[in-house]
N, C-alpha and C positions, 0 to 999 in steps of 0.2 A: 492312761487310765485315770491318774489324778488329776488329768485336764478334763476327763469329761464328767466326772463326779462334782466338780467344780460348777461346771458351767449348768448341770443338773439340779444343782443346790440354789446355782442363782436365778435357775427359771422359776422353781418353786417359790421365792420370795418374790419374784417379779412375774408373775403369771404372763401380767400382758407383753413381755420383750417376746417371750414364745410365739404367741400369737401371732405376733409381728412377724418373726422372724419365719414363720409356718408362710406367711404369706407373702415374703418377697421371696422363700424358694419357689411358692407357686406360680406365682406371676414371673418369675426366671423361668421356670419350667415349657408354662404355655408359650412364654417369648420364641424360646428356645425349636419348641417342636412346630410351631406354626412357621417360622422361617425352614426349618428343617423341611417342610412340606412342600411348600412354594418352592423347593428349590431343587428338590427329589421331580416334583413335578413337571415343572420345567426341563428337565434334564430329562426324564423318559418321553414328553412328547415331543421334542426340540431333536433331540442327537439322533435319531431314527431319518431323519431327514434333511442329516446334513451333507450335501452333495457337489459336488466336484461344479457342477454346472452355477451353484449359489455364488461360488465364488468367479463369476466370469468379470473381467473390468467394464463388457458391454451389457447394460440392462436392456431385454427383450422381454414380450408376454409367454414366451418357453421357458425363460432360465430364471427368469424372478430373482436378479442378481441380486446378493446381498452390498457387493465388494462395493462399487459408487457409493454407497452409503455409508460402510464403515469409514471410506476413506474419508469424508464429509464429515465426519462426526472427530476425529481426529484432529484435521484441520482447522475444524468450528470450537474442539475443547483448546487449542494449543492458542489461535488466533484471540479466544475470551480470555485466558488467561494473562496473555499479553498485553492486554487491556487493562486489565482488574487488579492482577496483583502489586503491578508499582504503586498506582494510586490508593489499594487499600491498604498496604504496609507503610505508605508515608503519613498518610493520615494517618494511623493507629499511632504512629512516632509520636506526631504533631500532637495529638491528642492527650498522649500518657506522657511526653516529656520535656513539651515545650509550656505547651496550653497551661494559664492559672485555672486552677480547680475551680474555684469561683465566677471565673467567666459565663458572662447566660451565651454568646454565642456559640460555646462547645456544649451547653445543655443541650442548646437547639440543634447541635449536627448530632447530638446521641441521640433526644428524641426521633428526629425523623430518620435516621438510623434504622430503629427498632420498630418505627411505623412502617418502612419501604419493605423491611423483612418477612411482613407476615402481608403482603400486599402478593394475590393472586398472579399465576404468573401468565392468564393470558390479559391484564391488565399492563402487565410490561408490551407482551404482544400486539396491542391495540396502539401503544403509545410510539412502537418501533417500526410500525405501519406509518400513522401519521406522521413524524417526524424524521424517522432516517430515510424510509420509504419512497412518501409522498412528498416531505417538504426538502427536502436535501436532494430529493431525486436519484436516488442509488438507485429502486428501483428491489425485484426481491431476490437480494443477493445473500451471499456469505458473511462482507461483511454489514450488510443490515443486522443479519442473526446476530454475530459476534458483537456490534456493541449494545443490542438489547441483551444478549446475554448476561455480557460484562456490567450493567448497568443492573442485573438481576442477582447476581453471585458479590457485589460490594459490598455490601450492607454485613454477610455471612463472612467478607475476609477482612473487614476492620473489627467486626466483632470478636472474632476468634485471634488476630492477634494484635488486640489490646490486655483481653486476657494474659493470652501468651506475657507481651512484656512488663505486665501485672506481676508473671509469677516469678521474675526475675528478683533475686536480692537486695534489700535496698546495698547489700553491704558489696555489693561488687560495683554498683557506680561509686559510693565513699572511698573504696579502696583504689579505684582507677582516677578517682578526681585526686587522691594523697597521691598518686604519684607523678600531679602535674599535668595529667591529660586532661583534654579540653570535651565539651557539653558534646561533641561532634565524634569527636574521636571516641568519647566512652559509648555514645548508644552504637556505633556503626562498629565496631572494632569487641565491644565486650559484652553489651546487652542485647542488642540483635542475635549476634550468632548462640547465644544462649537460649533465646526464645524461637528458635527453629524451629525443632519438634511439632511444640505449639502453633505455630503459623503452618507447617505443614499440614496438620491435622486440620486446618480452616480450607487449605488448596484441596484437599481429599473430598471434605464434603461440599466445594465449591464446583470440582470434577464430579462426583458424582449426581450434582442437581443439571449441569450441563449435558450429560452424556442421556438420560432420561427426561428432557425436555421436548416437548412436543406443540404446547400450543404457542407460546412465542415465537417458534421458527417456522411452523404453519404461514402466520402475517406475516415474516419481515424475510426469512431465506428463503420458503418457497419450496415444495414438492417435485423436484425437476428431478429425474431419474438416471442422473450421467457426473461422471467427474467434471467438477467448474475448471475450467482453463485458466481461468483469475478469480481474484474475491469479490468482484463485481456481478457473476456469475450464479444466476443460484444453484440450489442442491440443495438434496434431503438428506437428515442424518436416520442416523439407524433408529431411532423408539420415534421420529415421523414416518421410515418405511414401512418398518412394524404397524403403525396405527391404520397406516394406510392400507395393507395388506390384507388386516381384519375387519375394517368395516367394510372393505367391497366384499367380505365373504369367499372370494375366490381361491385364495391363498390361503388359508390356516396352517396348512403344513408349513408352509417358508416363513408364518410369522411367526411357529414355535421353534424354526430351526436359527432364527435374528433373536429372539430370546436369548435364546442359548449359548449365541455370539456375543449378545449384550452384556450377559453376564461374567462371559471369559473374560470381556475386556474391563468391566469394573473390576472383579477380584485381582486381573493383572496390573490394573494402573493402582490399588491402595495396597497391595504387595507390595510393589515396586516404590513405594514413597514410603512404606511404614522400612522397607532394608534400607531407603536412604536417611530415612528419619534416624534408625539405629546406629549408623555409619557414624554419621555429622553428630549424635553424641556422645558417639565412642571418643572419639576423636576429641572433642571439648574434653570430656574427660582425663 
């Protein structure tokens, strides 16, 4: 009661914190119900026709198989990842612990960093056409997709964990250099696995730019409707069967029932990283 008479007292001399504060409940609020909608929605057009036959391993024009796709999209997130995250967590290393601050060459990998970030993503697709496609000759496979992917999702995991080994102490590399360890041993050994969490949450929203990606694997993996035999192979993932479903018109039901799939497997994959997240620093802990 004396907390809220308090904080009554202080909107009265500060008129405008109220204001403020009236409006980031509001805009929390409409955040809030408008995700709540799209996702109520989804789930009443989508789960009504979810069917034994979606899930067959052979795609026909009867069964409108989901399963070649999800298993594609699987594949396609674990093969980009593969890719992306050694090279974005070394560089973030190289960046925060090696690199002088003053160097213009590390200007210029932040700049263009943060210009490839906000760069469309069927501009990646045009370029993984040209390049992994056409000039290397892959041809429109898996891995065409995967390292236009991975060359789409970088930018998103050196940024996030740079951050990350940002929020790390300075006093825990002081206290691991006092007791003799070396520039190698303190960031792999004491500042890495501290900035985990951190760097997980960059893998989380790097999976889920991958798993909802559509125009860059359009040009470079290709719309083929069957499990690839190798990553040479193309294949569709599940938000290009989706798209595909709904522009011929023919399917609407099976593209609200890959929805629905889609979204199981988002909320299952950033579950399943935020318990491992909690785990790894319980454990530091």
């Amino acid at each position: 009661m004396d907390n809220l008479k308090q904080k009554l007292s202080a909107y009265k001399k500060h008129p405008g914190s109220l204001v403020v504060m009236l409006l980031v409940m509001f805009a929390s609020l409409i955040t809030f119900l408008v995700l709540f909608f799209l996702v109520i929605y989804i789930l009443a057009k989508g789960i009504p026709h979810l069917k034994p036959s979606l899930f067959s391993f052979t795609y026909t024009s009867e069964n409108v198989s989901l399963m070649p796709a999800l298993i594609n999209t699987i594949i396609m997130t674990l093969l980009s990842l593969l890719i992306a995250v050694p090279f974005g967590i070394f560089s973030a290393i190289y960046l925060i612990e090696y690199a002088s601050k003053k160097n213009k060459f590390v200007s210029i990998i932040r700049i263009t960093t943060e210009t490839l970030t906000g760069i469309p993503s069927i501009i990646y697709g045009l370029f993984g056409m040209l390049f992994f496609v056409t000039k290397l000759q892959w041809g429109f496979s898996i891995l065409a997709g995967a390292f236009t992917l991975a060359i789409m999702i970088l930018p998103l995991i050196m940024k996030t964990t740079e951050e990350a080994l940002k929020s790390v102490p300075d006093s825990f590399r002081e206290g691991s250099f006092g007791l003799g360890a070396g520039k190698l041993r303190t960031v792999f050994r004491i500042v890495l696995p501290s900035a985990i969490p951190g760097i997980l949450a960059g893998i989380i929203l790097a999976v889920g730019r991958i798993v909802g990606e559509t125009a860059a694997l359009i040009y470079t993996a290709g719309t083929v409707t069957k499990i690839p035999k190798g990553v040479m192979e193309s294949g569709r993932t599940l938000a290009v069967h989706m798209y595909n479903l709904s522009s011929e018109g023919l399917y609407m039901d099976q593209a609200y029932a890959t929805a629905v799939v889609l979204l199981v497997l988002v909320l299952g994959i950033n579950t399943l990283s935020g318990f491992i997240a909690k785990k790894l620093t319980k454990e530091r802990s």
